[in-house]
C-alpha positions as CSV (number, residue, x, y, z in Angstrom):
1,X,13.0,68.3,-15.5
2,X,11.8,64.8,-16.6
3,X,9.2,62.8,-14.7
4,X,8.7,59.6,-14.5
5,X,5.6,57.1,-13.6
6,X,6.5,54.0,-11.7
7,X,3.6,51.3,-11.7
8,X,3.7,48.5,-9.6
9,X,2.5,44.8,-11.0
10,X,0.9,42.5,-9.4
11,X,0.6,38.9,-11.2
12,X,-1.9,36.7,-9.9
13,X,-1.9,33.2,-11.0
14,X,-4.1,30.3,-10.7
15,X,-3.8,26.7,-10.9
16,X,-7.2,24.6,-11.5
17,X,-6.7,20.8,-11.1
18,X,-10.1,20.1,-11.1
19,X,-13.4,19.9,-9.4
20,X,-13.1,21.9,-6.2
21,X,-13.5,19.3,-3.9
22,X,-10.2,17.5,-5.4
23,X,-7.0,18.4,-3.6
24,X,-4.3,15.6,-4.1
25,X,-2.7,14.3,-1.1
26,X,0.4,17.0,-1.4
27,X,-2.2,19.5,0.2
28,X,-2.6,17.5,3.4
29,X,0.4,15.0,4.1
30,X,0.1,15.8,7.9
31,X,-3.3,13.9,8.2
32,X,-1.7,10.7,7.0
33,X,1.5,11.5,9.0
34,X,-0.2,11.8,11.8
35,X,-2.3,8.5,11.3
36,X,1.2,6.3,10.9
37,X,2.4,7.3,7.5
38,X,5.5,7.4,6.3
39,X,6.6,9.3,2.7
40,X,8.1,8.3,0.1
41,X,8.3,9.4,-3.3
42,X,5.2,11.2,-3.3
43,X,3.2,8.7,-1.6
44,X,2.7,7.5,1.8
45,X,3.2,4.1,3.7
46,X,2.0,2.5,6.6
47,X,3.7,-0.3,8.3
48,X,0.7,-2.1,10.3
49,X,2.5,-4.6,12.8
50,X,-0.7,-6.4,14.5
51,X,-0.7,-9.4,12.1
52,X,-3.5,-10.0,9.9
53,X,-4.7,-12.6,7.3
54,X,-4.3,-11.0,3.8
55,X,-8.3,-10.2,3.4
56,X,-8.3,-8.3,6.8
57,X,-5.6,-6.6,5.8
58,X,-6.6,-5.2,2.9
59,X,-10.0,-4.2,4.7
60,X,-8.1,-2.1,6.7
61,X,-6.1,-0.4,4.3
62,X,-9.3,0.4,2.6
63,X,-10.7,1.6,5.6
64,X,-8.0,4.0,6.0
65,X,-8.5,5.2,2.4
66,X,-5.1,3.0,1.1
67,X,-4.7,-0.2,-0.5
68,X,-2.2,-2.7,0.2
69,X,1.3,-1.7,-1.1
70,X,1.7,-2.2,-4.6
71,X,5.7,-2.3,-5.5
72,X,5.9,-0.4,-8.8
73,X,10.0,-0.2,-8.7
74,X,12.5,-1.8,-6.8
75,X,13.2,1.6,-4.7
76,X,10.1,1.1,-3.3
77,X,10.5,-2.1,-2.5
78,X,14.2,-0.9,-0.7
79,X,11.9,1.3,1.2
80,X,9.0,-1.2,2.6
81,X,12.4,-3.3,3.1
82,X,13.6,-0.7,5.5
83,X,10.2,-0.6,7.5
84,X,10.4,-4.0,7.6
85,X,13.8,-4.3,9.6
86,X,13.3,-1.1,11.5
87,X,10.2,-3.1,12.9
88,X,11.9,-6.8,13.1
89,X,15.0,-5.2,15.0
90,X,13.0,-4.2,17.8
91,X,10.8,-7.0,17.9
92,X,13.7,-10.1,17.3
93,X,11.6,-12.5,18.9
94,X,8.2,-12.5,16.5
95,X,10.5,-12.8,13.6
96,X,10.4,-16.3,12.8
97,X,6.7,-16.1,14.3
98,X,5.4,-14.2,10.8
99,X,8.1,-15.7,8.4
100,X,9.5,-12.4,7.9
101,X,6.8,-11.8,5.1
102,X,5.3,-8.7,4.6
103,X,1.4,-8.7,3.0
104,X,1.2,-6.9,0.0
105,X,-1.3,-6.1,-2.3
106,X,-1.2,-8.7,-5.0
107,X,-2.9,-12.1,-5.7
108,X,-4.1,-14.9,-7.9
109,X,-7.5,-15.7,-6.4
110,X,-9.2,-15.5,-10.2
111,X,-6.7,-17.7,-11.4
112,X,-3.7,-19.9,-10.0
113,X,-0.5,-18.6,-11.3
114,X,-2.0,-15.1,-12.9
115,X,-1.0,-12.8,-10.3
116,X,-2.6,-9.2,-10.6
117,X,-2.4,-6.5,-8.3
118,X,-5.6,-5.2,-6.1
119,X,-5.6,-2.3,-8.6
120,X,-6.3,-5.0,-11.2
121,X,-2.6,-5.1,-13.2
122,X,-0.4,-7.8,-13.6
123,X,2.6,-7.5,-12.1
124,X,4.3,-7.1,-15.2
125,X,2.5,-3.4,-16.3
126,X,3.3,-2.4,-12.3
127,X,6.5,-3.0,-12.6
128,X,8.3,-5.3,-10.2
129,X,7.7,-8.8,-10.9
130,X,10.8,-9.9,-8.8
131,X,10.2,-13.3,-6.7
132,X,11.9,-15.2,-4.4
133,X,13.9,-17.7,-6.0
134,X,11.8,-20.7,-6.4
135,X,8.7,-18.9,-5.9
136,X,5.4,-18.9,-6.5
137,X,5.3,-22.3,-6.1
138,X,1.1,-22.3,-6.1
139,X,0.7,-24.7,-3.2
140,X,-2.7,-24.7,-1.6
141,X,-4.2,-21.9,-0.2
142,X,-1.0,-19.4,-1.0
143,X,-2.8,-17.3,-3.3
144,X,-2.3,-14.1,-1.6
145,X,0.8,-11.7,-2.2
146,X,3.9,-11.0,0.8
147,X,7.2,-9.4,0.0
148,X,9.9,-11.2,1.8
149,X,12.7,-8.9,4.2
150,X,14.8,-9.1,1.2
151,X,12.0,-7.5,-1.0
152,X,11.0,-10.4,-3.0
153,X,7.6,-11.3,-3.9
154,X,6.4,-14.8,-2.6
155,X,2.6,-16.3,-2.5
156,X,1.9,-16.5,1.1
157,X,-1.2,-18.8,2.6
158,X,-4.3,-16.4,2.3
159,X,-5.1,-17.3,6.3
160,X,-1.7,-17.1,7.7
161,X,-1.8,-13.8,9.4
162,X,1.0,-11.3,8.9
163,X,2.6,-7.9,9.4
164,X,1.0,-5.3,6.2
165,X,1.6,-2.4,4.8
166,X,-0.8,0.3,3.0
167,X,-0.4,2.0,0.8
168,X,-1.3,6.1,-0.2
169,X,-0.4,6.9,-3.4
170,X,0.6,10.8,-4.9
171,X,-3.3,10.7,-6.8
172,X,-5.2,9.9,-4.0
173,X,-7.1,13.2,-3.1
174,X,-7.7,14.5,0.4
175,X,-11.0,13.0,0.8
176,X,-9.9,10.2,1.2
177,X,-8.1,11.1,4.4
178,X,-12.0,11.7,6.4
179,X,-12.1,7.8,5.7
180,X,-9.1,7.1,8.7
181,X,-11.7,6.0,10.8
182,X,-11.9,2.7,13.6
183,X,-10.5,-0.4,12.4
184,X,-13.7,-1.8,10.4
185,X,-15.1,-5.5,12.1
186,X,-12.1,-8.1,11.3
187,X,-13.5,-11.4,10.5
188,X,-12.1,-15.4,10.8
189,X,-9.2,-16.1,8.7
190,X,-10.7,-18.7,6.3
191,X,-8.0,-20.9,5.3
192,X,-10.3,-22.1,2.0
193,X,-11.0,-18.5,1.1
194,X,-10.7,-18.5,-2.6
195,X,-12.3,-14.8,-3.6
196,X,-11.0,-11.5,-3.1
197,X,-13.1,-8.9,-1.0
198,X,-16.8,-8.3,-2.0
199,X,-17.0,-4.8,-4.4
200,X,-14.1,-5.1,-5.6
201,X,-12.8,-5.2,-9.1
202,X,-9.8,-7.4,-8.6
């Protein structure tokens, strides 16, 4: 008679990513979710519909641990296309009211015509640098970055409020989601405004 031993194994694997504290946002999408947030290709979008000069805007992105969109491809820029006209179908009459321009987060306010993105690349290295045709055209005080319903880039007036979107992208860890607090203070659109936001780096 032959016996045989059976052993049961148990593999136990672990994945470090980092300090402890860092969980990327695929560990807690329902935060953002539940704050407004829409996903999309690993990252999550907010369409903000209470119009805002470009400055305010991106004050209140910050606030909610975002920055203004950034298009990196033109898929994306299908997507924040789509928010777009889900939002100006049910709301027909404020169309022509905001130009149907959507702030983004990309300007020129260090120099006229070198338009970098409020993580500090040109639009170039982000990769979507399409404009509306005949655009930027670099009059006065349109040094601030929209995305038109057609997803083309314009420069829109830095005090014209607008519709925005933020922007949570795939490395963004879960701290940042305890920063979704009350819309910080919004201050006057100032149609000579010629720097971006104090403490930042673009």
């Amino acid at each position: 008679m032959k016996f045989y031993k059976t052993f049961n194994v148990i593999l136990v694997c672990v994945f470090i990513v980092g300090d402890s504290n860092e969980y990327y946002i695929v560990d807690c999408p329902f935060q953002y979710i539940n704050n407004g947030y829409y996903h999309f290709d690993g990252g999550y979008y907010k369409l903000h519909t209470t119009p805002q000069c470009w400055a305010n805007a991106r004050s209140i992105c910050d606030a909610e641990g975002a920055h203004l969109a950034i298009i990196n491809s033109q898929s994306e820029a299908n997507f924040l296309v789509n928010l777009m006209n889900q939002y100006y179908s049910q709301n027909y009459m404020r169309v022509n009211q905001y130009n149907n321009e959507l702030l983004i987060g990309f300007h020129d306010l260090y120099r006229d015509g070198e338009y970098v993105t409020v993580e500090g690349q040109d639009l170039e290295t982000a990769g979507y640098n399409s404009w509306v045709p005949g655009q930027p055209n670099e009059l006065f005080g349109q040094n601030c970055g929209s995305m038109s319903n057609r997803g083309r880039l314009n420069d829109f007036p830095c005090s014209m409020p607008s519709i925005f979107a933020c922007e949570v992208t795939k490395f963004t860890t879960c701290d940042n989601v305890g920063r979704i607090r009350a819309m910080p203070r919004i201050m006057p659109c100032d149609p000579l405004m010629s720097l971006p936001l104090k403490g930042t780096n673009s």
